[in-house]
C-alpha positions as CSV (number, residue, x, y, z in Angstrom):
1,X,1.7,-11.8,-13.2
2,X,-1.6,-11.1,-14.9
3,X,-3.2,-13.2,-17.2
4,X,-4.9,-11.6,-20.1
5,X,-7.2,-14.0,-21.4
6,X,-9.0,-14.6,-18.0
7,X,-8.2,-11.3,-16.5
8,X,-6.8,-12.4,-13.3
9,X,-3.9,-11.5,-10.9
10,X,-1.3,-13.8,-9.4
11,X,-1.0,-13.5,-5.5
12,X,2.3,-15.6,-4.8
13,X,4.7,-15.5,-1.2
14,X,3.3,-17.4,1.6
15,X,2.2,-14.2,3.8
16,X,0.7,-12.2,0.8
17,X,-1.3,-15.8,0.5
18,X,-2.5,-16.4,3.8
19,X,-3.7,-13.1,4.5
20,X,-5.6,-13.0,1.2
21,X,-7.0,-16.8,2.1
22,X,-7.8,-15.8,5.6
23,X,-9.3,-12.0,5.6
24,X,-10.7,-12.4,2.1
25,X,-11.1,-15.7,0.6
26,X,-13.8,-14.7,-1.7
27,X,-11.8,-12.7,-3.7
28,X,-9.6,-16.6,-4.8
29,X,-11.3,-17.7,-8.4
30,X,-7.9,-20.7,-8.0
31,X,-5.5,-21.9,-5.3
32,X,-2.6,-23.9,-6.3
33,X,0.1,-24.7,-3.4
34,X,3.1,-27.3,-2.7
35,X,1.9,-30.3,-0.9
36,X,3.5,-28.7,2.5
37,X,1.7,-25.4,2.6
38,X,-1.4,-27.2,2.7
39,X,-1.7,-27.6,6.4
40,X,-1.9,-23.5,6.3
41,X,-4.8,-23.4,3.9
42,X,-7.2,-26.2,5.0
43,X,-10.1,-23.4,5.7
44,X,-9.2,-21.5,2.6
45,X,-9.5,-25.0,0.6
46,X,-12.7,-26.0,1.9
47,X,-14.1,-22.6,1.3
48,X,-13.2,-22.9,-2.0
49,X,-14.7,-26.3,-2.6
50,X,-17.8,-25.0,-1.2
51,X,-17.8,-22.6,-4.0
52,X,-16.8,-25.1,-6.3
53,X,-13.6,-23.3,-7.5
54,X,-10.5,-25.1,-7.8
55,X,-7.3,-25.9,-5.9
56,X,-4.6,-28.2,-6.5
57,X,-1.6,-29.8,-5.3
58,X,1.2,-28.4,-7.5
59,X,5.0,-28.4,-7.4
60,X,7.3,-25.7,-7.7
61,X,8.0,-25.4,-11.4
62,X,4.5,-25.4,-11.9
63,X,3.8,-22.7,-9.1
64,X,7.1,-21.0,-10.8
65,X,5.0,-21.1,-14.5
66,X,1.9,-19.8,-13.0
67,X,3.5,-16.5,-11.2
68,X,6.2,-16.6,-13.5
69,X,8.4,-15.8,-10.3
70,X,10.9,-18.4,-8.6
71,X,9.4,-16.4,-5.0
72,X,6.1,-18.1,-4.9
73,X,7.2,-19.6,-1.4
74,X,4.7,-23.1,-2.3
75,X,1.5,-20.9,-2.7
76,X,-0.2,-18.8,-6.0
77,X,-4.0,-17.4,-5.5
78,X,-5.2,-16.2,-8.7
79,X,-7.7,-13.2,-8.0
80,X,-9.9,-11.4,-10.2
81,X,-7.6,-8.3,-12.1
82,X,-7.8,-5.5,-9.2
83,X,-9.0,-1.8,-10.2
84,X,-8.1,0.9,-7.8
85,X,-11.3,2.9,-7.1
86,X,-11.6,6.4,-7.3
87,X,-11.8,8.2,-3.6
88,X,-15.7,9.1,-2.4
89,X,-15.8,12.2,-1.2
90,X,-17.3,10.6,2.2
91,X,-14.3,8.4,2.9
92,X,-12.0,11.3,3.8
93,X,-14.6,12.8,6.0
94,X,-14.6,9.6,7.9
95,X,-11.0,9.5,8.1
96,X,-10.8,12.6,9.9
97,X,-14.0,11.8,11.9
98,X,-12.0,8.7,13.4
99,X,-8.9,10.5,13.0
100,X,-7.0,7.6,11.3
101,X,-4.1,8.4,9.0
102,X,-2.4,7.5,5.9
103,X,-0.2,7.7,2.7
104,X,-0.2,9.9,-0.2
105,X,1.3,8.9,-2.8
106,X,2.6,11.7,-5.1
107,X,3.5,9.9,-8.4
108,X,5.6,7.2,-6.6
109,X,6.2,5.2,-9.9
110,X,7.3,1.8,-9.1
111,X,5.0,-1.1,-7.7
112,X,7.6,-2.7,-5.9
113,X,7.8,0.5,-3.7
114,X,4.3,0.4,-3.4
115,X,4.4,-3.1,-2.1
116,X,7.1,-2.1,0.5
117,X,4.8,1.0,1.7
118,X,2.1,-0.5,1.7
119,X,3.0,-3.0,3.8
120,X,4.7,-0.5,6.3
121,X,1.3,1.2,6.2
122,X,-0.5,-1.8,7.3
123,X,2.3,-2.6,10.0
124,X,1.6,0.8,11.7
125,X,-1.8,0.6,11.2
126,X,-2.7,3.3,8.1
127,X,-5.7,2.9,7.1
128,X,-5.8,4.1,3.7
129,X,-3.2,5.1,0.8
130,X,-4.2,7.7,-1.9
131,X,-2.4,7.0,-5.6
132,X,-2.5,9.6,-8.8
133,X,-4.6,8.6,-11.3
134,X,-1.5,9.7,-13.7
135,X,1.0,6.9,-12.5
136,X,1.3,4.5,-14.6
137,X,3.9,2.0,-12.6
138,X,2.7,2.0,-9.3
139,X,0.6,-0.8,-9.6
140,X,-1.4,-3.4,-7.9
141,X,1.1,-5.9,-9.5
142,X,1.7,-10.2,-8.4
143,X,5.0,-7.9,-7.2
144,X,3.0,-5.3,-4.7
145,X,1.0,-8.0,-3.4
146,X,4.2,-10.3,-2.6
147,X,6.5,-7.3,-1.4
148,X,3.5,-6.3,0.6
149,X,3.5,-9.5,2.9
150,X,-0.3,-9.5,3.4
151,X,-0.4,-6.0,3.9
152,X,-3.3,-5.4,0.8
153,X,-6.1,-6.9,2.7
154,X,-5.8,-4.4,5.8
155,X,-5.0,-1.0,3.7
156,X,-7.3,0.9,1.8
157,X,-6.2,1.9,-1.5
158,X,-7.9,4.7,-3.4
159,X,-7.1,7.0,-6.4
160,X,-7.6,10.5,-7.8
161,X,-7.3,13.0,-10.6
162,X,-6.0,15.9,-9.5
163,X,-3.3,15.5,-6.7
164,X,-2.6,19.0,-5.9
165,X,-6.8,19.8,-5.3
166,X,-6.9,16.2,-3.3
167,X,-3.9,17.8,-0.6
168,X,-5.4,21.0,-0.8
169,X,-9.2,19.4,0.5
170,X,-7.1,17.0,2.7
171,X,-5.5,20.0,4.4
172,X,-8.7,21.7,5.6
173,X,-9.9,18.2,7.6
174,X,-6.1,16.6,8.6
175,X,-2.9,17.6,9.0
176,X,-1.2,16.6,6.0
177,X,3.1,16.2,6.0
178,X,5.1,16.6,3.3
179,X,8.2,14.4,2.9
180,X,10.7,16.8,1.5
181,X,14.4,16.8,2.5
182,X,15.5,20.6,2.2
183,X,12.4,21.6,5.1
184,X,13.3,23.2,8.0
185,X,11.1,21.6,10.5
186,X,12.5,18.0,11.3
187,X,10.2,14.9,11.8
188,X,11.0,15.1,15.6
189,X,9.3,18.4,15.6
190,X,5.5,16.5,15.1
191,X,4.8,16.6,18.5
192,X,4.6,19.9,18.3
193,X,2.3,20.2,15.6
194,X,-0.8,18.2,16.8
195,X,-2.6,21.3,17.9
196,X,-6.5,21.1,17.0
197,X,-8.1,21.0,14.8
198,X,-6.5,18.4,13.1
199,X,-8.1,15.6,13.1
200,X,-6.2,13.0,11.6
201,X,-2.7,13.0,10.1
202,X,-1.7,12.4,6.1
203,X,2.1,11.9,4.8
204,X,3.0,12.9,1.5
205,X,5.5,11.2,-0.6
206,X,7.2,11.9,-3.7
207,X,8.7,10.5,-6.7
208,X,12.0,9.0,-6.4
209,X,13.7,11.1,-9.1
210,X,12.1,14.6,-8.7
211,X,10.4,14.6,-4.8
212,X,7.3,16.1,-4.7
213,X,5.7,18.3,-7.4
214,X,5.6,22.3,-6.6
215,X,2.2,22.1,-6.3
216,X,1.9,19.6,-4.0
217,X,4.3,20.6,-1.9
218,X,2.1,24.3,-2.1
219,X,-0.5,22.3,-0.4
220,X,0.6,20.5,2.3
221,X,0.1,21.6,5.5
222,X,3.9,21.6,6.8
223,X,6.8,20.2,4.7
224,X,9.3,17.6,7.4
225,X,12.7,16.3,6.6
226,X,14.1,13.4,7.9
227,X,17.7,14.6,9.3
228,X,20.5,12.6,8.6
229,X,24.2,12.6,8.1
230,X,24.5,14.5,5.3
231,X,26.3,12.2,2.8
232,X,23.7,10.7,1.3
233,X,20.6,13.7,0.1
234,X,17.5,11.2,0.8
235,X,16.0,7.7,1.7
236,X,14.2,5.7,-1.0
237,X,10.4,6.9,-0.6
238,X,9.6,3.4,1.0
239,X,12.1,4.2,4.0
240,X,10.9,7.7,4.4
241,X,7.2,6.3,4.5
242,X,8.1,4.2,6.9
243,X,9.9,6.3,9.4
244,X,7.1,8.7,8.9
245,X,4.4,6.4,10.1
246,X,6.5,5.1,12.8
247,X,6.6,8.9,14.4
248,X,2.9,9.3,13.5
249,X,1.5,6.3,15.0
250,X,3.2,7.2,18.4
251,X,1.1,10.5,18.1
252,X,-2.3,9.4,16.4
């Protein structure tokens, strides 16, 4: 929920919270949480009162008013609105100089989604995720951050302008996967794509509806299907990130 007037965002469910409290507790302008939950934020609290912002005891129908979500779990941060910041040119240089690897995020188009692969991102431990400048609903939303579970404060998210020149440069410094299910290489078949000099891995993503666009897909360096049984034609785009990263974090 974001609040126009003051320009902030709501941060509600107890693990989207806590990480926010513990890994970046400047970022909290106000912390209101059920009486119970306050055990869990006694550093986050006194920080606060250091800074001499607010927190209060609250109960849930006011926790409910303030995320306008019965899923609060006894906790609501309100943060600052968040803007996704454009990609430096450096920070995909470092990527592949550490060789660390992430998600791309071809006009995925739902925040809840974004939420859910984010926070596989985080689980695996991608570094970063790359969003279109042109899509509108994926969106650092009080939804991404709760269906994230925390997973915001460890996952650098960036955006760009042009997605098909972004894969393109990405391909010449990692080894960038497309997600599409009609490819004839199978994501088994990584392993035998980690030949040099890749540095660093990136999966693709598309939309939901329509896969990836043409031009993306161009790009890439290799297109992988996930294999399945056949009766159904794809995996929401939050299950295929996530199976994705699971393979690529057994080979990064």
């Amino acid at each position: 929920m974001r609040n126009k007037l003051t320009k902030e965002l709501a941060v509600c469910g107890f693990n989207a919270a806590a990480a926010l409290a513990n890994i970046h507790p400047e970022q909290i302008k106000r912390l209101f949480l059920r009486q119970d939950r306050l055990k869990h934020f006694t550093m986050a609290c006194k920080f606060l009162a250091e800074q001499k912002r607010p927190y209060k005891i609250c109960d849930d129908d006011e926790l409910e008013r303030l995320c306008k979500s019965p899923r609060h779990q006894g906790v609501v941060a309100m943060i600052q609105e968040p803007e996704v910041e454009p990609l430096k040119p450096e920070e995909l240089d470092e990527w592949a100089r550490q060789k660390q690897f992430g998600l791309i995020l071809d006009s995925v188009g739902n925040d809840n989604n974004l939420g859910a692969i984010i926070r596989s991102a985080a689980f695996f431990g991608a570094t970063w995720v790359i969003l279109s400048e042109r899509d509108k609903e994926a969106r650092l939303t009080t939804s991404a951050y709760r269906v994230a579970e925390g997973g915001m404060e460890y996952v650098r998210i960036r955006k760009v302008r042009n997605m098909a020149a972004f894969v393109t440069e990405a391909a010449t410094k990692l080894l960038v996967l497309g997600a599409h299910h009609w490819a004839r290489l199978r994501l088994h078949d990584l392993s035998t794509l980690t030949e040099p000099p890749y540095r660093g891995f990136a999966v693709v993503v598309g939309n939901e509806e329509t896969g990836l666009s043409n031009e993306v897909s161009e790009a890439c360096s290799y297109l992988v299907r996930i294999p399945g049984s056949g009766q159904i034609e794809s995996l929401n785009v939050a299950q295929a990130a996530t199976l994705f990263l699971h393979e690529i974090s057994s080979l990064a």
